[in-house]
N, CA, C and O atoms as a GROMACS GRO file, in nm:
protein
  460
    1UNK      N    1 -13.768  -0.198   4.850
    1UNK     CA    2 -13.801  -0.229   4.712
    1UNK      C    3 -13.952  -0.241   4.699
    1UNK      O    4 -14.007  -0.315   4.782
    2UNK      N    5 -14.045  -0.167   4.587
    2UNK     CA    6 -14.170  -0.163   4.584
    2UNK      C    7 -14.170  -0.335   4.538
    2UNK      O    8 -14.074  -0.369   4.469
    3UNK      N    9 -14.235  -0.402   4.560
    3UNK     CA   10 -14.219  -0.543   4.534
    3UNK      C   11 -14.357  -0.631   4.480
    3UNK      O   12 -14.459  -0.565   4.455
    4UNK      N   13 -14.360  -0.759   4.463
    4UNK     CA   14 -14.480  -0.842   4.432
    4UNK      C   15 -14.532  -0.883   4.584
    4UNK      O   16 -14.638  -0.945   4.587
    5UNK      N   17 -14.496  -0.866   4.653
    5UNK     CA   18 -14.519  -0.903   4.804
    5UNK      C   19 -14.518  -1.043   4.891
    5UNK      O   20 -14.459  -1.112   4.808
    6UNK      N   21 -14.534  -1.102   4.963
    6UNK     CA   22 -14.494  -1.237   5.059
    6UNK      C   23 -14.566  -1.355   5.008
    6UNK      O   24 -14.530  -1.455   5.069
    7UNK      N   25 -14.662  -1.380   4.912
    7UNK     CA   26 -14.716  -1.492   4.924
    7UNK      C   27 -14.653  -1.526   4.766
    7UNK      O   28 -14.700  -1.632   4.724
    8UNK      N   29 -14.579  -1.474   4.690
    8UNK     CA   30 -14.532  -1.462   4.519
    8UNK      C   31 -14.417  -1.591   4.546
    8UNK      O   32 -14.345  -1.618   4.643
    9UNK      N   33 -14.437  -1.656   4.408
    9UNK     CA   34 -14.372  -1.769   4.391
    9UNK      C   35 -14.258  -1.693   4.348
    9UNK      O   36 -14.278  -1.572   4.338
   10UNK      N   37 -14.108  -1.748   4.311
   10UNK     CA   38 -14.024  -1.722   4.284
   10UNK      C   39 -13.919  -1.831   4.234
   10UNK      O   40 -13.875  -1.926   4.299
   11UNK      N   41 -13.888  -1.794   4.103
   11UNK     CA   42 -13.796  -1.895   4.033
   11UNK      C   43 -13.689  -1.833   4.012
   11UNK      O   44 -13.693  -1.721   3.963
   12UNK      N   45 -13.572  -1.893   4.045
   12UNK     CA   46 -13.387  -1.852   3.985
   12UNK      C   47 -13.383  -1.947   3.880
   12UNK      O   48 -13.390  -2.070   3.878
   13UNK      N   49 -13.365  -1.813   3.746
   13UNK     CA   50 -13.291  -1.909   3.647
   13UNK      C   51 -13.118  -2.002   3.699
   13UNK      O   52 -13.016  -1.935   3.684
   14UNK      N   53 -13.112  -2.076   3.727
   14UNK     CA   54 -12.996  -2.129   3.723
   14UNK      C   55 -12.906  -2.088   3.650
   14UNK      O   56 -12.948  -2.071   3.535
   15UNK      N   57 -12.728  -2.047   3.673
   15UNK     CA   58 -12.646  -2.035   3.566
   15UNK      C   59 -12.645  -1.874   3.517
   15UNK      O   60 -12.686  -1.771   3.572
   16UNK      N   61 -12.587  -1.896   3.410
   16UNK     CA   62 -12.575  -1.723   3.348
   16UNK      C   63 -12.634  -1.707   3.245
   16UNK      O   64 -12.594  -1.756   3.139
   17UNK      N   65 -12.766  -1.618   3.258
   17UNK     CA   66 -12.841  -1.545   3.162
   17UNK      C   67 -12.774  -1.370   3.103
   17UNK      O   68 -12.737  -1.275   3.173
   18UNK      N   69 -12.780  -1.382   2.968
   18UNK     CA   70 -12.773  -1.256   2.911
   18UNK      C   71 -12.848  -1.116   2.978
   18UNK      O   72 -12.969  -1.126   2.997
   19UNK      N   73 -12.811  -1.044   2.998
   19UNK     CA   74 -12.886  -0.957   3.160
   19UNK      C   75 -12.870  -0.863   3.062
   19UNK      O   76 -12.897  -0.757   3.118
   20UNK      N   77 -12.831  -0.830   2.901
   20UNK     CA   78 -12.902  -0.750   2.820
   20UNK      C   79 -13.035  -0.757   2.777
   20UNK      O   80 -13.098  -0.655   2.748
   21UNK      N   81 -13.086  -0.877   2.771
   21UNK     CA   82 -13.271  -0.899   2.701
   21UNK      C   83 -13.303  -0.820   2.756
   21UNK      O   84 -13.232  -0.766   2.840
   22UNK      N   85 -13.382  -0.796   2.739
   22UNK     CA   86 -13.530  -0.719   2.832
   22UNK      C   87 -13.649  -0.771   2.847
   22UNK      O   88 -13.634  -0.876   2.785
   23UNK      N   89 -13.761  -0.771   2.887
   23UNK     CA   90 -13.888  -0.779   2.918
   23UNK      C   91 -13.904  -0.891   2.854
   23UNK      O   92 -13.910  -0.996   2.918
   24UNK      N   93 -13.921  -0.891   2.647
   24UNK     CA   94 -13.947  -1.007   2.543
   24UNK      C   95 -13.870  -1.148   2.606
   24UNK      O   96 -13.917  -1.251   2.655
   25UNK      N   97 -13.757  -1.112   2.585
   25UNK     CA   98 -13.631  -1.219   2.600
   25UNK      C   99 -13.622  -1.282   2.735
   25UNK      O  100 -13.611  -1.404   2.739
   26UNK      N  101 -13.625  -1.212   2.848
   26UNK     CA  102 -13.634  -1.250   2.941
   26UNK      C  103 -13.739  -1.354   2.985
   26UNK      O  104 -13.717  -1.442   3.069
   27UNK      N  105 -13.863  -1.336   2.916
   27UNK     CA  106 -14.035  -1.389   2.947
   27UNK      C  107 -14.017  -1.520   2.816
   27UNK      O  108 -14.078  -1.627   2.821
   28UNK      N  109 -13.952  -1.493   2.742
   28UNK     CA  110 -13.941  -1.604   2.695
   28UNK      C  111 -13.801  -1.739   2.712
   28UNK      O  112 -13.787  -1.841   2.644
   29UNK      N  113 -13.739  -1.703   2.795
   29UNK     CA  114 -13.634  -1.773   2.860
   29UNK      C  115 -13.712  -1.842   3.025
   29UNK      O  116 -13.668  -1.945   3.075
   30UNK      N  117 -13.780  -1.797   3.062
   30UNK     CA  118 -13.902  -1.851   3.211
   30UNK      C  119 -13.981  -1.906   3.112
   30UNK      O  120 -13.974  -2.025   3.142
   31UNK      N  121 -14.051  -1.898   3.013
   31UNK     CA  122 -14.117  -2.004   2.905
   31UNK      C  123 -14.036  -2.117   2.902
   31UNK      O  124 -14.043  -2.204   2.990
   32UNK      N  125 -13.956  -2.122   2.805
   32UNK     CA  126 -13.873  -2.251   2.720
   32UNK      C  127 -13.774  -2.302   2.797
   32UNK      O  128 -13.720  -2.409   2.768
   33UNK      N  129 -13.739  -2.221   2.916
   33UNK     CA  130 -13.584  -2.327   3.003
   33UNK      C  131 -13.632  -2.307   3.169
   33UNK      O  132 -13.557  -2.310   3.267
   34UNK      N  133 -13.759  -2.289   3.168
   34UNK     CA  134 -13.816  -2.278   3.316
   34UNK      C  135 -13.916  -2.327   3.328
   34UNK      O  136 -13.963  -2.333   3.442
   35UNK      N  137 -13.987  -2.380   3.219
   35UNK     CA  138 -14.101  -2.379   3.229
   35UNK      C  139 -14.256  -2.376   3.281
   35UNK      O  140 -14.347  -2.454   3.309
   36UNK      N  141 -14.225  -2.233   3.278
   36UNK     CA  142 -14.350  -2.124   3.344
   36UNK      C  143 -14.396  -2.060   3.274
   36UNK      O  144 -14.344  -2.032   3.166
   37UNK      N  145 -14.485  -2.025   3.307
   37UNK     CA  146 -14.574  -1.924   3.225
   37UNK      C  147 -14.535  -1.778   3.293
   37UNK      O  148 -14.544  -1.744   3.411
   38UNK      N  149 -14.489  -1.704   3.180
   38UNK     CA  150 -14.444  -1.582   3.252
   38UNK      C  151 -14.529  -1.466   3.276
   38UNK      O  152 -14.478  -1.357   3.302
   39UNK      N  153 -14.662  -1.483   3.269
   39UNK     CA  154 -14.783  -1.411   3.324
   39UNK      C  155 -14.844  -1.469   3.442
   39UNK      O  156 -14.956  -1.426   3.471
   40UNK      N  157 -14.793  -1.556   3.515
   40UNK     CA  158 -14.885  -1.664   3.582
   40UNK      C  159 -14.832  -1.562   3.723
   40UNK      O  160 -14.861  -1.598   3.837
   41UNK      N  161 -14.763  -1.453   3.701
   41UNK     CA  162 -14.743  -1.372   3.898
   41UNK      C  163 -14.645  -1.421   3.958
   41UNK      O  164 -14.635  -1.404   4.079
   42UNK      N  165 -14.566  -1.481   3.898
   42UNK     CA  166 -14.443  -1.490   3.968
   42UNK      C  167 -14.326  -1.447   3.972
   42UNK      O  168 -14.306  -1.386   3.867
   43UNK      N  169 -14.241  -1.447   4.034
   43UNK     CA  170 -14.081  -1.351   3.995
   43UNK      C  171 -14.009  -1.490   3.975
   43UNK      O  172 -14.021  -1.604   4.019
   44UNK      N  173 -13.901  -1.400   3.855
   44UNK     CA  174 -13.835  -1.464   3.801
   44UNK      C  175 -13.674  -1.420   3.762
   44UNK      O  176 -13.640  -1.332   3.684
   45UNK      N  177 -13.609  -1.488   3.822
   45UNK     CA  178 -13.478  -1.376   3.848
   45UNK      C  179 -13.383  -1.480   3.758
   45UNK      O  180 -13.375  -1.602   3.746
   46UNK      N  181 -13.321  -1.373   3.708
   46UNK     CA  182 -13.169  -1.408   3.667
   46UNK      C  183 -13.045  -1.329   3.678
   46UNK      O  184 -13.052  -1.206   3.675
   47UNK      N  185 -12.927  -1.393   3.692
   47UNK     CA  186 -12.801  -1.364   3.720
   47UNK      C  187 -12.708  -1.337   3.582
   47UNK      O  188 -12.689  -1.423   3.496
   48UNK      N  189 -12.662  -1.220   3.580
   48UNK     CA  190 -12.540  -1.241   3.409
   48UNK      C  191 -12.429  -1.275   3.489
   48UNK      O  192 -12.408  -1.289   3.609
   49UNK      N  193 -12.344  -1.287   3.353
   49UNK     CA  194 -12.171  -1.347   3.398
   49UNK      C  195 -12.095  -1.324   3.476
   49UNK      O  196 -12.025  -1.410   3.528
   50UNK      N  197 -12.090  -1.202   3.503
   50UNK     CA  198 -12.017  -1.174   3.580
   50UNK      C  199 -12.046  -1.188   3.756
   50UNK      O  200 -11.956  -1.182   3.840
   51UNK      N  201 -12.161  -1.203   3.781
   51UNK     CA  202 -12.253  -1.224   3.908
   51UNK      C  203 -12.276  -1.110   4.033
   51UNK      O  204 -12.301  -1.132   4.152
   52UNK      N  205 -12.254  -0.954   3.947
   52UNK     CA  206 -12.256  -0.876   4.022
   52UNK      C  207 -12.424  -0.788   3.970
   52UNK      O  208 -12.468  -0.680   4.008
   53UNK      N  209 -12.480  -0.877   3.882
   53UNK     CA  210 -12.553  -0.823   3.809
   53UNK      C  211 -12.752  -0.914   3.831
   53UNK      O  212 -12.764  -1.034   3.808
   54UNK      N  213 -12.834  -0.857   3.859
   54UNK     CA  214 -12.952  -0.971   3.865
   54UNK      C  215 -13.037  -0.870   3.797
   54UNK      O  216 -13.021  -0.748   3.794
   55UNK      N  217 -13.171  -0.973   3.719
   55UNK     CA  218 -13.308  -0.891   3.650
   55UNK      C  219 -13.388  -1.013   3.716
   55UNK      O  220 -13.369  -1.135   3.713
   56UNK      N  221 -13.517  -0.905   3.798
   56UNK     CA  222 -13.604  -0.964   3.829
   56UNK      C  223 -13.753  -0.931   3.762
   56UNK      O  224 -13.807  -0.822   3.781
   57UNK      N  225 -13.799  -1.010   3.703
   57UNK     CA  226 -13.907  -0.992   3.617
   57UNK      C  227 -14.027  -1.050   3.680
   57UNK      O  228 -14.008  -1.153   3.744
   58UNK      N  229 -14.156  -1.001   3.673
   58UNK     CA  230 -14.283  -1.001   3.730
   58UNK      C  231 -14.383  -0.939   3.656
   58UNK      O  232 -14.365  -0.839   3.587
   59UNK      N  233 -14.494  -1.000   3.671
   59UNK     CA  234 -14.637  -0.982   3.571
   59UNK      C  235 -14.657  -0.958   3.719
   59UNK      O  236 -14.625  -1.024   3.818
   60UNK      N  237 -14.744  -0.800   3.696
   60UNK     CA  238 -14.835  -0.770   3.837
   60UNK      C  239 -14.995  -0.792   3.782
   60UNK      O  240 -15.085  -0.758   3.858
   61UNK      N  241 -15.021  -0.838   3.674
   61UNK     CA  242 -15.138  -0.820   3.654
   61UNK      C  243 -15.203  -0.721   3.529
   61UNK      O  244 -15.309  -0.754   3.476
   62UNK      N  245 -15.148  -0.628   3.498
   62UNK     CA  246 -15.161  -0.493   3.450
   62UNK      C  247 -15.035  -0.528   3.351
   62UNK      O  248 -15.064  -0.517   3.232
   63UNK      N  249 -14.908  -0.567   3.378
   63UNK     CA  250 -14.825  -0.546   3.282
   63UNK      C  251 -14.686  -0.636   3.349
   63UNK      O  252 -14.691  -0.709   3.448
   64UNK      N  253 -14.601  -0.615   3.289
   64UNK     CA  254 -14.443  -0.683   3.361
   64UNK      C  255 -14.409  -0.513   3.411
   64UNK      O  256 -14.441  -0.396   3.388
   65UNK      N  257 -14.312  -0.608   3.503
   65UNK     CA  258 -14.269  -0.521   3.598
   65UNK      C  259 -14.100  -0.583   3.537
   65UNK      O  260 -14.103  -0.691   3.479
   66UNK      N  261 -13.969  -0.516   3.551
   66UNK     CA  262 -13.832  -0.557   3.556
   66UNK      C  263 -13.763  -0.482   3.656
   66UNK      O  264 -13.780  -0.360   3.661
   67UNK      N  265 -13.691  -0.537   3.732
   67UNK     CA  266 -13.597  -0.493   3.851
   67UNK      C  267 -13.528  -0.538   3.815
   67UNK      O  268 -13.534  -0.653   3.772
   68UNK      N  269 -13.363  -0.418   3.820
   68UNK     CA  270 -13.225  -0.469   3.765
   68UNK      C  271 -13.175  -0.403   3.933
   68UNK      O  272 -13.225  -0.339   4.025
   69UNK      N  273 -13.036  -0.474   3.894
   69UNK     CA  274 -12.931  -0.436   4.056
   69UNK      C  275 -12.846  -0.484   3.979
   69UNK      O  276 -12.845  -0.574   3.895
   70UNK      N  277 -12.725  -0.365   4.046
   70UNK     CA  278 -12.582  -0.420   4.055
   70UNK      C  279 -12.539  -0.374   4.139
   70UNK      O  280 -12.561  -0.259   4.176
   71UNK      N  281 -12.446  -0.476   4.205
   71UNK     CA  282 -12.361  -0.461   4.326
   71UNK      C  283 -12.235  -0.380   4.306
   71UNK      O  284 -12.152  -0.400   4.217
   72UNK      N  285 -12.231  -0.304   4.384
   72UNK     CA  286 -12.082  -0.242   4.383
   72UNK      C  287 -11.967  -0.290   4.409
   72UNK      O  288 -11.858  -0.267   4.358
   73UNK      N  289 -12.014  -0.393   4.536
   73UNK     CA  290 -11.882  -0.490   4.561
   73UNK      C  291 -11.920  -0.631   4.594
   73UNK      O  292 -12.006  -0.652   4.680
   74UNK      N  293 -11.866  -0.722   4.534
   74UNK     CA  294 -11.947  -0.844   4.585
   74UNK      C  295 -11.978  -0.881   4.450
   74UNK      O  296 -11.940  -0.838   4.340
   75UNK      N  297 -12.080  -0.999   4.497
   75UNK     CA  298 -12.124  -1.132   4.330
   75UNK      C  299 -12.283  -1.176   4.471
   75UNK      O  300 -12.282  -1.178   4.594
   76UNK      N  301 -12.403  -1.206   4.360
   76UNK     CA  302 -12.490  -1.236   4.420
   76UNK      C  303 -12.490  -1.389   4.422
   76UNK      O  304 -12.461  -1.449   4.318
   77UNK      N  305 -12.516  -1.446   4.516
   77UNK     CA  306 -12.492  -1.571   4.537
   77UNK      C  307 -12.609  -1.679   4.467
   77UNK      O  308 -12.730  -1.678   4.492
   78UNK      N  309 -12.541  -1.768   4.378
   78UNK     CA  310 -12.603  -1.834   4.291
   78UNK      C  311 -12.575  -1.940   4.258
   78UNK      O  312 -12.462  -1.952   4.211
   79UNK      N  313 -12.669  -2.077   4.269
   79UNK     CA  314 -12.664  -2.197   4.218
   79UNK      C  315 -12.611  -2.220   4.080
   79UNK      O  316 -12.619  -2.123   4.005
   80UNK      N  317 -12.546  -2.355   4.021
   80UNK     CA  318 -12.476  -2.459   3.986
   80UNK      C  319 -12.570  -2.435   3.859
   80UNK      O  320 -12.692  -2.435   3.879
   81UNK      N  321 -12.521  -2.415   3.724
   81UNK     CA  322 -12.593  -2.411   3.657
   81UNK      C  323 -12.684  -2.561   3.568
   81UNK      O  324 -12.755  -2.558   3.467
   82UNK      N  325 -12.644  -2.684   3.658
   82UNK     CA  326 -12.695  -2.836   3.682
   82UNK      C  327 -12.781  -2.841   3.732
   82UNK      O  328 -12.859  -2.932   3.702
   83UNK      N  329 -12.816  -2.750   3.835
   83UNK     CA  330 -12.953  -2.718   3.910
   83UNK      C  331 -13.085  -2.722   3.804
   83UNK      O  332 -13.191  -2.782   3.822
   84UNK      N  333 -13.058  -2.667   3.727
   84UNK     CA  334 -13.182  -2.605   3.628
   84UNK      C  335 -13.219  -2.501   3.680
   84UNK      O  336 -13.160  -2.394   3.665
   85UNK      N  337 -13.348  -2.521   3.763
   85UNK     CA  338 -13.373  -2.392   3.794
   85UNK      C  339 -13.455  -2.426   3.944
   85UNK      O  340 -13.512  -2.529   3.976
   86UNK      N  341 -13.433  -2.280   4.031
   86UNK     CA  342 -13.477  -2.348   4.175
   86UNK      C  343 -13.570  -2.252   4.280
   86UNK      O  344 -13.552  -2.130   4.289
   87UNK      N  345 -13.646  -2.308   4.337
   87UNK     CA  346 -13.773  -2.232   4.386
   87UNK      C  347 -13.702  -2.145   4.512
   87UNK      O  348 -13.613  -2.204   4.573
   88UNK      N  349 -13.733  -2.025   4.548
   88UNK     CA  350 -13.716  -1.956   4.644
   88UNK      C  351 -13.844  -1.890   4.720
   88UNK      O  352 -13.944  -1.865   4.654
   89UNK      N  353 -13.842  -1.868   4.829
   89UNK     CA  354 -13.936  -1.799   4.899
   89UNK      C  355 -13.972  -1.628   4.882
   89UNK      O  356 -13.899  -1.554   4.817
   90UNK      N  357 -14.059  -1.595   4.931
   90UNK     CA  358 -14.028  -1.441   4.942
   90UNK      C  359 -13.875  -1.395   5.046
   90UNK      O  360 -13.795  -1.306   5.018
   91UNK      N  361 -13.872  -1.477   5.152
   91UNK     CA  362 -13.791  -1.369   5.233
   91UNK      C  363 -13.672  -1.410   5.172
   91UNK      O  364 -13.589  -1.320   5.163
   92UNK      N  365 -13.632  -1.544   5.116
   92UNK     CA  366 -13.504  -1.564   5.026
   92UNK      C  367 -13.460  -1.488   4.913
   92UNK      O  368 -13.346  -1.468   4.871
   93UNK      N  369 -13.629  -1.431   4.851
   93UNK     CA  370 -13.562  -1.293   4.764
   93UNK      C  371 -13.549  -1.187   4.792
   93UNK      O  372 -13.479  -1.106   4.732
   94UNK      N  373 -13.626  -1.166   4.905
   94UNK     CA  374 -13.514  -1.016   4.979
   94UNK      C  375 -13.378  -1.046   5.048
   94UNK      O  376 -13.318  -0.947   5.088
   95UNK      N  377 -13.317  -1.172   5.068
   95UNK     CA  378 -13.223  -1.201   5.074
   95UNK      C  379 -13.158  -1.202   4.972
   95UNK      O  380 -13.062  -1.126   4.975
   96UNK      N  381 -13.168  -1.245   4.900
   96UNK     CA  382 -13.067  -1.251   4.748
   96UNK      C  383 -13.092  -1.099   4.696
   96UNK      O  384 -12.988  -1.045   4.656
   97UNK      N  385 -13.211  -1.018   4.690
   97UNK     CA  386 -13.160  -0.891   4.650
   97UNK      C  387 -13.082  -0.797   4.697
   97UNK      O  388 -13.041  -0.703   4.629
   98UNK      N  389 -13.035  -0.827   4.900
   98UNK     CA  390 -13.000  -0.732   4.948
   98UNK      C  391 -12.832  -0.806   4.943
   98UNK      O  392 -12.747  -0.761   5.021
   99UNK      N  393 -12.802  -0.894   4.867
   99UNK     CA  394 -12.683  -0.981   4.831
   99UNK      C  395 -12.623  -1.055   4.987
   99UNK      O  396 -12.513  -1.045   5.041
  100UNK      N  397 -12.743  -1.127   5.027
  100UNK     CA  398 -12.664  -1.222   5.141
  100UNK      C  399 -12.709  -1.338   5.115
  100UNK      O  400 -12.824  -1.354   5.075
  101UNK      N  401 -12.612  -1.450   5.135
  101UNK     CA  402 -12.604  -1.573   5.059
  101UNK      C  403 -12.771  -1.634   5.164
  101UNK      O  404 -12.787  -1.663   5.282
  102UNK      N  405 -12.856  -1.630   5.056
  102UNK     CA  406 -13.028  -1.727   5.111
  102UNK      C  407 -13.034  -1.850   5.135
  102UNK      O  408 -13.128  -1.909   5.189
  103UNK      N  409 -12.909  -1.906   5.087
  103UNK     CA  410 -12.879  -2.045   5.079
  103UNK      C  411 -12.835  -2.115   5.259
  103UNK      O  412 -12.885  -2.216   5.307
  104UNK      N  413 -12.729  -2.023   5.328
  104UNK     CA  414 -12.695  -2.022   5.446
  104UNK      C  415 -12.701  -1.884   5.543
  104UNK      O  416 -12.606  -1.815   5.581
  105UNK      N  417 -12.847  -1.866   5.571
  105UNK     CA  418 -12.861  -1.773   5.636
  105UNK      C  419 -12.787  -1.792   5.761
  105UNK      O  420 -12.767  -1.905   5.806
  106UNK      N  421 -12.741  -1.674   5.824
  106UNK     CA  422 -12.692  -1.697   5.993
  106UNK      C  423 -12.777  -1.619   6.066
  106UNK      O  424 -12.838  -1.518   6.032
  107UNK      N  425 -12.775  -1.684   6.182
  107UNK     CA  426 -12.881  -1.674   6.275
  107UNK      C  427 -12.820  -1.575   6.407
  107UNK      O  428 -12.733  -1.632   6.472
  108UNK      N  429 -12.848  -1.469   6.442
  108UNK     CA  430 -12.748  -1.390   6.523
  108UNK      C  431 -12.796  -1.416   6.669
  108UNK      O  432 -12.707  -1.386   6.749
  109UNK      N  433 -12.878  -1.449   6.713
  109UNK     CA  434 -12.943  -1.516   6.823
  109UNK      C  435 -13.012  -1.642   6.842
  109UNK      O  436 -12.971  -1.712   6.750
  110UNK      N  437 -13.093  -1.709   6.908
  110UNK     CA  438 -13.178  -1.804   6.899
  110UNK      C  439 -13.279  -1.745   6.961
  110UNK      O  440 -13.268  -1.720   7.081
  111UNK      N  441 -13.384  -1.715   6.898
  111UNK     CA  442 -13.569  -1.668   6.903
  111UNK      C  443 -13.563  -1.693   7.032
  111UNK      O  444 -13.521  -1.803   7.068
  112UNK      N  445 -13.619  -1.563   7.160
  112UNK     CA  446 -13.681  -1.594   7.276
  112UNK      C  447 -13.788  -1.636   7.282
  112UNK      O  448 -13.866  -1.633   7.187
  113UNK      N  449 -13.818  -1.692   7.408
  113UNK     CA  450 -13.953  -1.729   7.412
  113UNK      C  451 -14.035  -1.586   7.498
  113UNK      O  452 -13.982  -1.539   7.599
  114UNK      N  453 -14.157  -1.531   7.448
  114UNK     CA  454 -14.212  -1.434   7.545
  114UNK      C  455 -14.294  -1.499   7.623
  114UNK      O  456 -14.334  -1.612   7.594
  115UNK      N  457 -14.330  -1.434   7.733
  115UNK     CA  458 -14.449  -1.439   7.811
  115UNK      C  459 -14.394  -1.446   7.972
  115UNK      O  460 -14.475  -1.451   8.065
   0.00000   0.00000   0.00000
């Protein structure tokens, strides 16, 4: 995914957002129920109803950027809409975009030590 890259803040709207808005609607929903500034460079993702569906929205500077996905099989894994809304890392959003739960990553080894 061409992306905002590793050091980008990242907010999950909590719950189920309308994943028809676009660009307007979207930037003003990270305004009024996130409260962020939706030029400030950060990604800002939301989930629709059905949870097979995410829009990730980003100001690169130059303009917004929107990334949509839908899963073919599966639901992207998503917080309690009581949460409000909740901070993620970069590698947690290439986790949640490639639809594996970021919340309980599994670990398929334990890190060697070199030398």
């Amino acid at each position: 995914m061409i992306g905002p890259g590793t050091g980008v803040r990242v907010y999950l709207a909590c719950g189920v957002t309308d994943v028809r808005k676009g660009i307007t609607g979207l930037a003003a929903v990270a305004q009024e129920h996130l409260r962020q500034a939706p030029g400030s460079g950060a990604v800002f993702a939301f989930r629709g109803r059905r949870g097979d569906r995410i829009k990730l929205l980003h100001w690169d500077g130059q303009g917004f950027c929107l990334y949509y996905k839908v899963l073919e099989q599966g639901r992207f894994p998503w917080p309690a809409p009581s949460d409000g809304s909740v901070r993620l890392t970069a590698a947690q959003l290439a986790m949640l975009w490639e639809g594996i739960d970021w919340r309980r990553p599994a670990w398929t080894s334990r890190p060697t030590r070199v030398g």
